[in-house]
C-alpha positions in Angstrom: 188.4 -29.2 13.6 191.4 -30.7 12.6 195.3 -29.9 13.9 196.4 -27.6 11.3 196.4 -24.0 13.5 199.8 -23.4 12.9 199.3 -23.4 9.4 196.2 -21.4 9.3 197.9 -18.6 11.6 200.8 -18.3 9.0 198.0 -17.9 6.2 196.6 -14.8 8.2 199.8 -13.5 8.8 200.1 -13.7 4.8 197.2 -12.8 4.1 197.6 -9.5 6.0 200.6 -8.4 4.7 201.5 -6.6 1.7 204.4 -7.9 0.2 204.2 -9.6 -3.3 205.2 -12.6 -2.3 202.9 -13.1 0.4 200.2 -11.8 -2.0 201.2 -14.5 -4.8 201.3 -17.3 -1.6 198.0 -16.3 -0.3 196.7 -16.8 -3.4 198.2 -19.6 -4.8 197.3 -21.0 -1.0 193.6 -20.0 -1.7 193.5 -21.7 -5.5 195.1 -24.9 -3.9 192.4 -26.1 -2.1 188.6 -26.5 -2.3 186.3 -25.9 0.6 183.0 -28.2 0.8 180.2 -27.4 3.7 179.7 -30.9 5.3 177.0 -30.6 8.4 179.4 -33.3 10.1 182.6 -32.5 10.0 182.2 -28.5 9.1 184.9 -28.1 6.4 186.0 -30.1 4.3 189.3 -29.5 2.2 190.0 -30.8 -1.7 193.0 -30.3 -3.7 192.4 -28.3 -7.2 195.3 -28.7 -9.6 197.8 -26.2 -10.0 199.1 -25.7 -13.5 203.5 -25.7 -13.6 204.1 -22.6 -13.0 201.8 -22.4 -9.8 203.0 -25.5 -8.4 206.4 -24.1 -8.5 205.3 -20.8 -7.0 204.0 -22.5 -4.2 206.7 -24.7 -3.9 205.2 -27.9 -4.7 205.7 -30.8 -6.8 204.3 -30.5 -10.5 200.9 -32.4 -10.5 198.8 -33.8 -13.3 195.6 -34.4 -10.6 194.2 -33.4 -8.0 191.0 -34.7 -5.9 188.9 -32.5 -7.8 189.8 -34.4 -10.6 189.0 -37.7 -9.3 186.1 -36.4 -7.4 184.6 -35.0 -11.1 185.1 -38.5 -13.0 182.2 -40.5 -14.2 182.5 -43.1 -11.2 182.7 -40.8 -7.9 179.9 -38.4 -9.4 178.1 -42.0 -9.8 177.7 -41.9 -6.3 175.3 -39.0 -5.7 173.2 -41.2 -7.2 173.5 -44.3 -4.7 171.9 -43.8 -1.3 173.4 -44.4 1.7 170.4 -45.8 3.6 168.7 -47.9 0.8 165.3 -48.7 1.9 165.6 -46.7 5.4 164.8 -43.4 3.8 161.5 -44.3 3.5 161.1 -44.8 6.9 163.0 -42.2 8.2 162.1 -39.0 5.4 164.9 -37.1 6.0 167.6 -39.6 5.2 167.7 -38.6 1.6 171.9 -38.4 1.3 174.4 -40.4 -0.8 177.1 -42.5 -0.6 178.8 -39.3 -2.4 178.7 -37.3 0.4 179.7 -39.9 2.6 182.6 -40.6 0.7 183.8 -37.2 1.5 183.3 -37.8 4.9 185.3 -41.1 4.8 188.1 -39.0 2.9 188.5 -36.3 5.6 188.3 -38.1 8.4 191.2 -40.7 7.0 193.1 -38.0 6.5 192.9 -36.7 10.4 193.6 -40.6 11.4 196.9 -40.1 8.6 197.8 -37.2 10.5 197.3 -37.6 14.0 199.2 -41.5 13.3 201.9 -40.2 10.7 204.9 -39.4 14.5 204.3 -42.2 15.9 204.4 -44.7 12.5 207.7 -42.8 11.5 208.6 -43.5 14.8 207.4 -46.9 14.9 208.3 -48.2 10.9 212.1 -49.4 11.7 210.9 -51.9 13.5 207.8 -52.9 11.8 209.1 -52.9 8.6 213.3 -52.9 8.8 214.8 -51.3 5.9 211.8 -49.7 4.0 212.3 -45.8 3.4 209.6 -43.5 5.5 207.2 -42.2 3.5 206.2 -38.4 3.5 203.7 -37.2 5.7 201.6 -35.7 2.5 201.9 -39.3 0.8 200.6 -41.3 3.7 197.6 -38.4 4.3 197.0 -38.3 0.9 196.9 -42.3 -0.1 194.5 -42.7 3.0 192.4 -40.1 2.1 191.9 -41.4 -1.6 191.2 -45.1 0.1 188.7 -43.0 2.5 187.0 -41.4 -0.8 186.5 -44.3 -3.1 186.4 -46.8 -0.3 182.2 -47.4 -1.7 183.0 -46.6 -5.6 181.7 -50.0 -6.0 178.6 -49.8 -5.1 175.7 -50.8 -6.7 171.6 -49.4 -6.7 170.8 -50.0 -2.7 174.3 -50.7 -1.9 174.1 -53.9 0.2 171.1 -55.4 -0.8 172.5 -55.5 -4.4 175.8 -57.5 -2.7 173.4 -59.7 -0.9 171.2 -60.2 -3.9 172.7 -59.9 -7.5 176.7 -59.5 -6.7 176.6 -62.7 -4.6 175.4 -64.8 -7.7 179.1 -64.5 -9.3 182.6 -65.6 -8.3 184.9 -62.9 -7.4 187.9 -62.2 -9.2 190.7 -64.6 -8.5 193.4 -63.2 -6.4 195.9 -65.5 -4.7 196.4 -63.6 -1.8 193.2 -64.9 -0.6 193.3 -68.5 -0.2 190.1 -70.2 -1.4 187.4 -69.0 -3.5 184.9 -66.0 -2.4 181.6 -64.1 -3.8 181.6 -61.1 -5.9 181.0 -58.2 -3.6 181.2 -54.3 -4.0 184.6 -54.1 -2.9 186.2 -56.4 -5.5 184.2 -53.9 -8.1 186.2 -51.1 -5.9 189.6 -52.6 -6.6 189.1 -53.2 -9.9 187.4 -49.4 -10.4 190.5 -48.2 -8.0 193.1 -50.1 -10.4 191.7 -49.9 -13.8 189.3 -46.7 -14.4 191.2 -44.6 -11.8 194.6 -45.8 -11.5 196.5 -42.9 -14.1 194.6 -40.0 -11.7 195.4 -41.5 -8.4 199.1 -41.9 -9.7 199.2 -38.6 -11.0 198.7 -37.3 -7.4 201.6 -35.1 -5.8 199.8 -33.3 -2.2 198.0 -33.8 0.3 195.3 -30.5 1.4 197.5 -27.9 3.4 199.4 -24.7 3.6 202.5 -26.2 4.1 204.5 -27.3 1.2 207.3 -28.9 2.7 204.7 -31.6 5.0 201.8 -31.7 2.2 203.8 -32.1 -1.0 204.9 -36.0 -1.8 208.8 -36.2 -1.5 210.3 -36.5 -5.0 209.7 -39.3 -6.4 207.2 -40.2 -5.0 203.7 -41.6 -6.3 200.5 -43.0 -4.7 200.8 -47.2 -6.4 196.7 -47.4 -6.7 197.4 -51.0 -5.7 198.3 -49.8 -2.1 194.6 -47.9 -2.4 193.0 -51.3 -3.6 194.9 -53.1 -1.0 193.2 -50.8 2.4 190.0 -50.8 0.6 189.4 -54.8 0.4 187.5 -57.1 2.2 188.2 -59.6 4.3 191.0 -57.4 4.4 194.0 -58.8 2.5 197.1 -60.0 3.6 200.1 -59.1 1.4 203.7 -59.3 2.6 204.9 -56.8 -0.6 202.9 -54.0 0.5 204.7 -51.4 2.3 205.1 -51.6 5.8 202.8 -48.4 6.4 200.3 -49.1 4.0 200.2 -52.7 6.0 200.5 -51.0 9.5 197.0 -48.5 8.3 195.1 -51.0 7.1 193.3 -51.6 10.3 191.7 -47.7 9.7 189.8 -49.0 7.3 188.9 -52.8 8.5 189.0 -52.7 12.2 187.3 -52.6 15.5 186.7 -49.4 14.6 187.2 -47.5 11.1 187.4 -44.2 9.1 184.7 -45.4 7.2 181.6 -46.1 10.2 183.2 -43.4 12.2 181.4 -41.1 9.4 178.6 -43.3 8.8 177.4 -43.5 12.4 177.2 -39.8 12.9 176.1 -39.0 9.7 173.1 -41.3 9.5 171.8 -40.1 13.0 172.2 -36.7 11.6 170.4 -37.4 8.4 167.7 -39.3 10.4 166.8 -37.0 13.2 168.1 -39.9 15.8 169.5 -39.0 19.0 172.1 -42.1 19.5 174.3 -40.3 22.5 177.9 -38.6 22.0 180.6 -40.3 20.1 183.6 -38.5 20.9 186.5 -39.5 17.3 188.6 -36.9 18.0 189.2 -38.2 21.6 189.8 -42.0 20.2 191.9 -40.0 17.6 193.8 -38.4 20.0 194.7 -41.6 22.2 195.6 -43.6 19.6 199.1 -44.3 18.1 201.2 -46.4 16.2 203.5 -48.7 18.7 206.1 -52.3 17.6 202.1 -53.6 18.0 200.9 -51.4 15.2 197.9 -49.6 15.8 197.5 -48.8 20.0 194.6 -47.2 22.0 195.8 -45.8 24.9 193.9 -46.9 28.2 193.0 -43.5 28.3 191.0 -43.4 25.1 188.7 -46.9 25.8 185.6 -45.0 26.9 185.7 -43.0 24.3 185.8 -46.9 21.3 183.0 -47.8 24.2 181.0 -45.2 23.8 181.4 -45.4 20.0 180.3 -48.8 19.7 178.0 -48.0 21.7 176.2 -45.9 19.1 176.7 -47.8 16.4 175.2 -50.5 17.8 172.0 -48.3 18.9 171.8 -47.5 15.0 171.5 -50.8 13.7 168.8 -51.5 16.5 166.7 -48.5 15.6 167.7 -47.0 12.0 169.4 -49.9 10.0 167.4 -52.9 11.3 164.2 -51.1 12.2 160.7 -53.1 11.5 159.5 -51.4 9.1 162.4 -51.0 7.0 162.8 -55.0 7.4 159.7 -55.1 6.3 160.4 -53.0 3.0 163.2 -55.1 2.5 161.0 -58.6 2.6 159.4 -57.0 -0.6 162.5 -55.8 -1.6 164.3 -59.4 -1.5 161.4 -60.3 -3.9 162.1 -57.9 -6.9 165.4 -56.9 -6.7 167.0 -59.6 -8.7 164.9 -60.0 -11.3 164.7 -56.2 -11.6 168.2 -55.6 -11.9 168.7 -58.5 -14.7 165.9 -56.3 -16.6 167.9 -53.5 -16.9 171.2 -54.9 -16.7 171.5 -58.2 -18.4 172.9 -61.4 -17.6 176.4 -61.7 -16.1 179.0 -60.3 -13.7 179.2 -56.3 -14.1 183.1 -57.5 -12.7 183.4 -58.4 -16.7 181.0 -55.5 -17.7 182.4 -52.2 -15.7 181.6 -50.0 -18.8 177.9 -50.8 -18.1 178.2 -51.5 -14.4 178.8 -48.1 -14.6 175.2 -46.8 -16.0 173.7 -48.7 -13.1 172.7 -46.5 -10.8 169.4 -46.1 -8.3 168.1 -43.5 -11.1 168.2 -45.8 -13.9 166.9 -48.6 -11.6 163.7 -46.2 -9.7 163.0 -44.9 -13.0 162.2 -48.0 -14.9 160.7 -49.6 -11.3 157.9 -46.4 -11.6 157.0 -47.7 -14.9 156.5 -50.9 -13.9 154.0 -49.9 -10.8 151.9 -48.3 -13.5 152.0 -51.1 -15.2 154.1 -50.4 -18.3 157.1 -52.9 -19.5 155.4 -56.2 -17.8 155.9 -59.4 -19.6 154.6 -62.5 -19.1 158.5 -63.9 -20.2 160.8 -61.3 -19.5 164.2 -61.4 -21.5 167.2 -60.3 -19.4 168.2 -57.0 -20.1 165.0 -56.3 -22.1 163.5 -54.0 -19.6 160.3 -55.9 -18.5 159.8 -58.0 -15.1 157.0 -60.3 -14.5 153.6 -58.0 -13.1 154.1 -60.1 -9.6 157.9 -57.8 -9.5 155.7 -54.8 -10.9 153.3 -55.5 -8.1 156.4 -55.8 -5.3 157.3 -52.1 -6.5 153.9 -50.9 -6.2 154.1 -51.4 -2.6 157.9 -50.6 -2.5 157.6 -47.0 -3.8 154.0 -46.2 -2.4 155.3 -46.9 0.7 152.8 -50.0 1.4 154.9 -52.7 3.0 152.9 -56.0 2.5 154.4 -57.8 5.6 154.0 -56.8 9.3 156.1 -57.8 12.3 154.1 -59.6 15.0 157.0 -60.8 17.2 159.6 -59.6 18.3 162.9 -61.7 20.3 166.4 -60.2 21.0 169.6 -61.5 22.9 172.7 -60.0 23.3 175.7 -62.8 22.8 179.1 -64.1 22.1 178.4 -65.7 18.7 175.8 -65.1 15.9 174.3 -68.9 17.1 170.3 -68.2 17.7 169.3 -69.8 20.8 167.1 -72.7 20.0 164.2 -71.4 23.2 164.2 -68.2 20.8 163.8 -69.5 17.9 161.1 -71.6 19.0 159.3 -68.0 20.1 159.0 -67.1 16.7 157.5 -70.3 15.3 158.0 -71.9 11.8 157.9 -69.6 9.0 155.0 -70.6 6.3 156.1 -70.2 2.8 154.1 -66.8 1.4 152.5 -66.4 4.4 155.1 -66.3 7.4 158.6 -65.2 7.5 161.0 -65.4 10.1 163.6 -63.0 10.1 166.2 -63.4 11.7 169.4 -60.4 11.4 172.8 -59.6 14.1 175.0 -56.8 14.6 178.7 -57.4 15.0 178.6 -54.8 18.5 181.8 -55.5 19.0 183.8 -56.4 15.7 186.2 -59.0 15.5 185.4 -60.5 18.7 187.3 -63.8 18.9 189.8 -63.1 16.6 193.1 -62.0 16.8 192.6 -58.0 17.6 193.4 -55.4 14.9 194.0 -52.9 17.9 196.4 -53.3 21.1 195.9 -51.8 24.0 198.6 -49.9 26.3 198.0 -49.3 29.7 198.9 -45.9 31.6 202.3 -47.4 32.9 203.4 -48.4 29.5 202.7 -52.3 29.9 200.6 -53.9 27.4 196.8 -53.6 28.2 194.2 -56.5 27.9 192.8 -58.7 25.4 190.4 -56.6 23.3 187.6 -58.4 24.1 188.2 -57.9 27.8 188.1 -54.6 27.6 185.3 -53.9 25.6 183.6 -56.4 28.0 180.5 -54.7 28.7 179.8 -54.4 24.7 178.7 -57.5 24.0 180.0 -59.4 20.8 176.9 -59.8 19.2 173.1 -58.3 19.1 170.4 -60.6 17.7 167.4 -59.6 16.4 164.8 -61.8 15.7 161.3 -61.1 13.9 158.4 -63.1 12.6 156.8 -61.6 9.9 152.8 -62.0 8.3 152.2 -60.9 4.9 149.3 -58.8 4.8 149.0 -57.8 1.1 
């Protein structure tokens, strides 16, 4: 539930009474905002545009978008048609949701973190960033929540894997506020979706969601810069000295220890699985969290509440994300996925090709792979982008999509430590992998993220003082989880 009861109490009052204007507020309040059924969060609220005349009804700014608007373009609808868990739904049968209606999870839940932060970073912003003006509560709530929304836009069919396999085969776009060169990965595609396709709809924003027009409406002048949106959504998280001091001061919501983004994910995906992973308690770490001269501060109070957070997270890579089986899917996966996705998409970098970046989706992708398990579009000489893969990829699906994995674990080795560096007596537990025969797996889970670096998060301790290294006090989560499997291919 979020911290609006004020609000809502005025709108019964309204809503009760019958005076015109109340009657013209109650429903210009109603047509405002959108209400979506989420099974995690309960509602969810969207802005619906207003024509003129309404907006000045209400009292807000004149708008030419809203989120419904943005949420109805080609590139978020897109989305319903990326899954979340890749090749995990077909171990756990349940986990059939989308990156779509994650997003909306990401979007509300930034905009709690916008809210709950925005006293404390007014408070906070003359000395973190000397001389800029203080943004409006409705423009800070409102540029996180877009960030939150289109924080995956990029995303290709099976999301990471087609980072890992296809994206990571092309340079990403130069930018020189990244020193040195990097690979292409879904959130370049995001910035330059966020910039280029979307950037006239996010700048045509004017509100936040609310009842209130005087906290939710953008002050005048004001405009979401879909740069600032691009900024909070990269990774590595950039570094840029002309962004706002706000926008600079938020980023960590969206690139920290811990972020709008897996604090959806986490409690999503257990839903959606059936896995029981133990509480995680965001509205406590919500509640004891602030914006200090240190930027973004957990109060002691709230650390067993991150604990217990990471904590789950790091049970669902153990058991959902990493799970045998679906590392075994993936082994057959790594096979055809590259050679299926130049079939239907062609050579080069969809970076340089958004228009049909755009068409590739896990329907267009699935639909062609069922053709080739029957056997249809094989070629001994496949063309890129003619449609046909070799019958060893056609094979690959076969198993993919009846669900036949052809490798099976045999060993298993784990370690909990302070670097991803496997321990050589574990690695020599799993043996030497035999090509076509044997594979060695070998996978880690960031438990604690950022460990060894300098900390996106300070810490303030109950008499004021500044709190601990990060790493100190997350102390009994360790920095990294290793998994380790050894593979034999069966079929």
């Amino acid at each position: 539930m979020d911290d609006r009861g004020e609000d809502q109490r005025s709108l019964t009052v309204r809503a009760a009474s019958g005076n015109p204007a109340d009657r013209v507020g109650r429903r210009l309040s109603f047509a405002a905002v959108n209400l979506i059924s989420d099974p995690i969060h309960g509602y969810v609220e969207l802005t619906k545009r207003l024509s003129p005349d309404e907006a000045r009804e209400a009292g807000l700014p004149a708008e030419d978008a809203a989120e419904d608007d943005l949420l109805d373009t080609a590139w978020v609808q897109r989305l319903r048609r990326i899954s979340q868990l890749q090749s995990a739904r077909w171990v756990f049968p349940t986990a059939e949701h989308s990156r779509f209606t994650h997003g909306l999870g990401v979007m509300h839940e930034a905009g709690l973190w916008a809210r709950s932060l925005y006293p404390t970073l007014v408070a906070s912003l003359p000395s973190l960033a000397p001389g800029e003006p203080i943004p409006s509560e409705g423009l800070v709530v409102e540029t996180l929540r877009v960030a939150g929304l289109l924080h995956d836009v990029g995303h290709g069919p099976f999301a990471h894997f087609f980072d890992d396999k296809f994206l990571a085969a092309f340079p990403a776009p130069a930018d020189p506020r990244r020193p040195g060169a990097k690979t292409l990965s879904h959130e370049d595609l995001s910035q330059l979706i966020i910039e280029g396709e979307l950037g006239l709809l996010i700048g045509g924003l004017r509100r936040a969601p609310g009842a209130s027009p005087e906290r939710d409406g953008f002050a005048q002048g004001e405009a979401i810069n879909p740069r600032w949106v691009s900024f909070l959504v990269s990774k590595p998280p950039l570094v840029d000295a002309s962004m706002p001091g706000w926008v600079r001061t938020l980023q960590p919501l969206l690139s920290g220890v811990f972020t709008v983004d897996n604090l959806d994910y986490v409690r999503r995906d257990a839903y959606l699985t059936g896995v029981s992973m133990g509480p995680v308690d965001a509205e406590r770490l919500r509640r004891y969290c602030f914006i200090s001269d240190r930027g973004l501060t957990l109060y002691e109070s709230g650390l067993g509440a991150l604990e217990m957070f990471l904590t789950a997270r790091l049970f669902m890579y153990r058991h959902v994300y990493l799970h045998r089986t679906v590392r075994a899917i993936d082994l057959d996966l790594d096979e055809v996925f590259a050679p299926s996705i130049r079939a239907v998409f062609g050579d080069g970098s969809p970076a340089e090709r958004l228009d049909d970046f755009a068409a590739l989706d896990e329907y267009a992708l699935l639909h062609q792979a069922s053709l080739w398990a029957r056997g249809e579009a094989v070629s001994a000489a496949p063309v890129a982008g003619d449609g046909h893969v070799t019958a060893a990829v056609a094979d690959g699906w076969r198993a993919i999509l009846l669900r036949r994995p052809r490798w099976r674990a045999e060993r298993e080795v784990g370690a909990e430590a302070e670097t991803n560096t496997w321990p050589a007596d574990l690695l020599a537990q799993l043996g030497e992998p035999e090509p076509g025969r044997v594979v060695v797996d070998l996978t880690g889970v960031d438990a604690r993220p950022g460990a060894g670096k300098p900390p996106k998060l300070a810490i303030e301790l109950r008499d004021g003082q500044p709190g601990p290294a990060l790493d100190a006090a997350l102390s009994r989560v360790p920095a990294w989880s290793l998994i380790g499997r050894r593979y034999r291919r069966t079929g």
